[in-house]
C-alpha positions in Angstrom: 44.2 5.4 -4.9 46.9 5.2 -7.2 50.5 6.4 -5.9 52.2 9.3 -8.3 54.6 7.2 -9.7 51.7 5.0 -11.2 49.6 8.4 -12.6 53.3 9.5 -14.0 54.1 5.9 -15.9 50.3 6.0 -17.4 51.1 9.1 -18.7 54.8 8.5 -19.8 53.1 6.1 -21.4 50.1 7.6 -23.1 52.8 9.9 -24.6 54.8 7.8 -26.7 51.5 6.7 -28.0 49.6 9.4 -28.7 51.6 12.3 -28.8 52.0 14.0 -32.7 49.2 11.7 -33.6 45.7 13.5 -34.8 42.5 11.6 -33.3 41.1 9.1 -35.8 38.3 9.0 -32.8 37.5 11.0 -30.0 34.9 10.0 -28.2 34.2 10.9 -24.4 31.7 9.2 -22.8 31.6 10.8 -19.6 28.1 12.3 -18.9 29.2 15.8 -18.7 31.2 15.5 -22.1 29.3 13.4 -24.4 28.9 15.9 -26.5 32.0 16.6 -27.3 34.0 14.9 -30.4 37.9 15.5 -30.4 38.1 13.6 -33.3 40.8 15.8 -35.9 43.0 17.2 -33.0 46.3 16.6 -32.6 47.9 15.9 -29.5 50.5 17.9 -28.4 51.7 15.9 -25.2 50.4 13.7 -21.9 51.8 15.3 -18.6 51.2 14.6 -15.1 51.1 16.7 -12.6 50.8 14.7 -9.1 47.7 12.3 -9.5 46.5 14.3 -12.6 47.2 13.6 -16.2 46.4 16.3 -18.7 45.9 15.2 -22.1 46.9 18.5 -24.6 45.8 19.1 -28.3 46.7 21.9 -30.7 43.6 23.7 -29.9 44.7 24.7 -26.6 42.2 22.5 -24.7 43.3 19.9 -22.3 41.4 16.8 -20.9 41.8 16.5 -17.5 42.0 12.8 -16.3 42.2 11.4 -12.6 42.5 7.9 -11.4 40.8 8.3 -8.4 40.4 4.5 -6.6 39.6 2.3 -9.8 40.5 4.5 -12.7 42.6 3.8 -15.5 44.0 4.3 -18.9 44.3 1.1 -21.0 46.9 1.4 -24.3 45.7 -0.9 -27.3 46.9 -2.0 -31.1 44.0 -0.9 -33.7 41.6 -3.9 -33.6 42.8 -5.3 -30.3 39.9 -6.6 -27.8 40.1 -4.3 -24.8 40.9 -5.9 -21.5 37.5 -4.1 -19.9 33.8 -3.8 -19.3 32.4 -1.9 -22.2 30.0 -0.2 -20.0 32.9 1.2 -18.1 34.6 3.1 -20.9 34.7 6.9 -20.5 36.7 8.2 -23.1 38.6 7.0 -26.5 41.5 8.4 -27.8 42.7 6.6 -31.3 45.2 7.5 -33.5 46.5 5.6 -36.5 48.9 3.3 -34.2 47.6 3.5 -31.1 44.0 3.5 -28.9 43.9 4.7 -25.5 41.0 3.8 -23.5 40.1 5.1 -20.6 38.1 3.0 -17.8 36.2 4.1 -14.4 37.2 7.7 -15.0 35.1 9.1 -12.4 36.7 12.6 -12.7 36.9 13.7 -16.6 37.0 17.3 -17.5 37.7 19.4 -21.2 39.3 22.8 -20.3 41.2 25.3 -22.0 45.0 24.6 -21.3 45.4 27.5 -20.0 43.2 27.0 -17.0 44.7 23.5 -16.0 45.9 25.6 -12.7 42.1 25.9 -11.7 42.5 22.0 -11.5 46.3 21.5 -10.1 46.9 25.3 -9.2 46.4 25.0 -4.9 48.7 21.7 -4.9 52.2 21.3 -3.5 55.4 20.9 -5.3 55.0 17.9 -7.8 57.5 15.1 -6.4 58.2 13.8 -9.9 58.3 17.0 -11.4 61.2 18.1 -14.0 62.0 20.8 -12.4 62.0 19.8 -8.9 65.2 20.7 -6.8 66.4 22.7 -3.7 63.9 25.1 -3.5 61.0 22.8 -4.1 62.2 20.5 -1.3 62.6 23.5 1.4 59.0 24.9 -0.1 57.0 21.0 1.0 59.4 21.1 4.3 57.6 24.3 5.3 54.1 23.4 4.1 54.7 19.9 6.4 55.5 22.3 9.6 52.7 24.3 9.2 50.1 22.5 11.3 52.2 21.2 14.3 49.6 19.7 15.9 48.9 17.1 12.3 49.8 13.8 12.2 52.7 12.6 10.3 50.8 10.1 8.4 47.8 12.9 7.0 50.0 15.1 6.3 52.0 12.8 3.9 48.8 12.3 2.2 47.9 16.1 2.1 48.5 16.9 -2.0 48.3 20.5 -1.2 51.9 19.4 1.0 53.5 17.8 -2.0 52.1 16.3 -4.7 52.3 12.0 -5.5 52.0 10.5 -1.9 49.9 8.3 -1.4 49.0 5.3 1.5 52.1 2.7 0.7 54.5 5.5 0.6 53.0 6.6 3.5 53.3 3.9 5.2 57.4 3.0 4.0 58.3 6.7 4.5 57.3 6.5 8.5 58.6 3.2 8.7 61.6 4.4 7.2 61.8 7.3 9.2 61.4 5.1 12.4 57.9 7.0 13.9 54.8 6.6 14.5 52.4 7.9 11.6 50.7 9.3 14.4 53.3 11.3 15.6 52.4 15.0 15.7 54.7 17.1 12.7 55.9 19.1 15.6 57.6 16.5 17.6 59.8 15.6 14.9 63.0 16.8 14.8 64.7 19.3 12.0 66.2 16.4 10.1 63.3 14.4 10.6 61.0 16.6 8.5 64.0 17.0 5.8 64.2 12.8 5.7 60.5 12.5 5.2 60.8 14.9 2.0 63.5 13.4 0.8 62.4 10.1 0.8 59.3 10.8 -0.8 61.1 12.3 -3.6 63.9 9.8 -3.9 61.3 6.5 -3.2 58.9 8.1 -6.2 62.0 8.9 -8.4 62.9 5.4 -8.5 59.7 3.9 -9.2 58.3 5.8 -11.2 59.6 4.2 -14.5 58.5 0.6 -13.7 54.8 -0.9 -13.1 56.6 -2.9 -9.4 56.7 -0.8 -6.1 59.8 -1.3 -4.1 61.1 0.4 -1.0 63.3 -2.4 0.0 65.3 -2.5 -3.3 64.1 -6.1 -3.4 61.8 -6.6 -6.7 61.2 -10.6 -5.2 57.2 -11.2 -4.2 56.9 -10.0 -0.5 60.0 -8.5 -0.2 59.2 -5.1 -2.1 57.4 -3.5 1.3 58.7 -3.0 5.1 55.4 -2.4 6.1 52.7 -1.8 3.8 50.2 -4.6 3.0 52.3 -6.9 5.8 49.6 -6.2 8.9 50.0 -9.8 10.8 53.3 -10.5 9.7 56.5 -10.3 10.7 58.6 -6.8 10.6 61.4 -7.5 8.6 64.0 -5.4 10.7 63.4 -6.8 14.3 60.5 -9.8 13.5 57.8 -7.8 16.0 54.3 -8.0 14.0 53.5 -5.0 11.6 50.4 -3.9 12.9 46.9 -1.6 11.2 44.9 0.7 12.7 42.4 3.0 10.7 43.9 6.4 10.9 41.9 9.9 9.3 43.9 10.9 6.2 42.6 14.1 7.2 41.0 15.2 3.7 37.6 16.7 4.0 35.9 13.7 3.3 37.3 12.4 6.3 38.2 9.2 4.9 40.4 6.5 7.2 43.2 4.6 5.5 45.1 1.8 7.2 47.8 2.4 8.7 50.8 -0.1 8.5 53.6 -0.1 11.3 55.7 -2.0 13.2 55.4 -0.6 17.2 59.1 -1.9 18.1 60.9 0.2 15.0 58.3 3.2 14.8 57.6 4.0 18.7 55.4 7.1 19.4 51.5 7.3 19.7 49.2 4.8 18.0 45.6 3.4 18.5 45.2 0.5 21.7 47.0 -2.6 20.3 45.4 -5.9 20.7 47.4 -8.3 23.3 49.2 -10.8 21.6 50.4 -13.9 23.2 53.8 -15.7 22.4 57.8 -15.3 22.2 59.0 -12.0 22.2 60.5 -10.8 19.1 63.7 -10.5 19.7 65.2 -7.2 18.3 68.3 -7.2 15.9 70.7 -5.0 16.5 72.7 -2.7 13.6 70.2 -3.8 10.7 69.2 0.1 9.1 66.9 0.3 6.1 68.9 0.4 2.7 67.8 1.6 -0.2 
């Protein structure tokens, strides 16, 4: 599932296009909304609000958009071949300079715009959100201690803690913190809990206007990550190998995401490892994680 910062950039983007432009076509495909034609509204804006994009027009309706695993919005030149399946279209927004096409939305929705809380409304503070600040940090710090006995790792995930998080941040954020993502929210210190919140926010912030992922600072191939999508390989702090384990994101569905972590720099609880023979890493002292 795509992280916020993605969800925020496709709808950065979807802005500039579309927004002040009135729909040459309108067409949603979605079998719930086919009958619908938005063709002659104008849209007002494209905003994000965690994973969610909201698509305004001037008639005070909204189209609700989420990515879910393999959704996505696709902007296009008039005329353009579209880099897709036309069987997997779900919705077509054109305007005179721009076509946005939407692909594998699973989860498509018209609403009046004044109901887009029935949609967003039980979710934590909004990581990428203009107005975030003091307030908003200290409000996602108290929803994390809430549930003492949660793991670190699904409560990261929890939108109804914050809003954008998603498995790689997961996975940097505990790394970066130096615990286990197993490791119950109570056992963590104070500063601990602030860290983890402020790294989400600042890790989102400064992706969020680029397509690349990096929580190293490092933009090269295979240096962007610590620990996510590096099971097997070597930690890049002390060399040990970054391990994955299945661990339940805790959502209703019950769903297990893997887990990326390197049991040298993140001690604490985590599922039996498999023995692995060879030299012992050799740890590296006074080597912190900058960025």
């Amino acid at each position: 599932m795509p992280e916020g910062d993605t969800v925020f950039l496709a709808g950065r983007r979807m802005h500039d296009a579309l927004a002040g432009g009135t729909l040459t076509r309108g067409e949603l495909r979605h079998p719930r909304l086919v009958e619908h034609d938005l063709a002659g509204r104008t849209v007002l804006e494209v905003v994000s609000v965690g994973k969610h994009l909201f698509t305004r027009f001037d008639d005070a309706t909204s189209l609700h958009s989420h990515f879910r695993m393999d959704g996505s919005w696709h902007l296009y030149r008039p005329g353009r071949p579209w880099r897709g399946p036309e069987h997997q279209v779900r919705a077509i927004l054109e305007v005179p300079e721009r076509v946005a096409v939407g692909f594998r939305l699973h989860d498509l929705d018209l609403l009046p715009t004044a109901r887009e809380d029935t949609w967003v409304g039980h979710l934590g503070p909004d990581l990428l959100g203009g107005s975030w600040g003091p307030d908003d940090a200290a409000e996602v710090e108290r929803r994390l201690r809430a549930d003492p006995a949660r793991e670190l790792g699904a409560a990261l995930l929890d939108q109804r803690v914050a809003c954008g998080v998603g498995n790689l941040y997961k996975a940097e954020i505990c790394f970066l913190l130096g615990v286990s993502p197993w490791t119950r929210v109570g056992d963590l210190t104070e500063k601990q809990v602030h860290d983890a919140v402020a790294w989400a926010h600042k890790l989102l912030v400064r992706n969020a206007w680029r397509p690349e992922q990096s929580t190293t600072g490092d933009l090269g191939e295979g240096a962007q990550h610590w620990v996510f999508e590096r099971g097997g390989r070597g930690c890049r702090r002390c060399r040990d190998v970054v391990r994955t384990a299945g661990q339940d994101d805790g959502s209703p569905d019950r769903e297990d995401r893997i887990a990326y972590f390197c049991p040298t720099c993140q001690p604490g609880p985590h599922p039996p490892l498999e023995r692995r023979r060879g030299r012992r890493p050799q740890q590296q002292s006074g080597r912190q994680a900058r960025y």
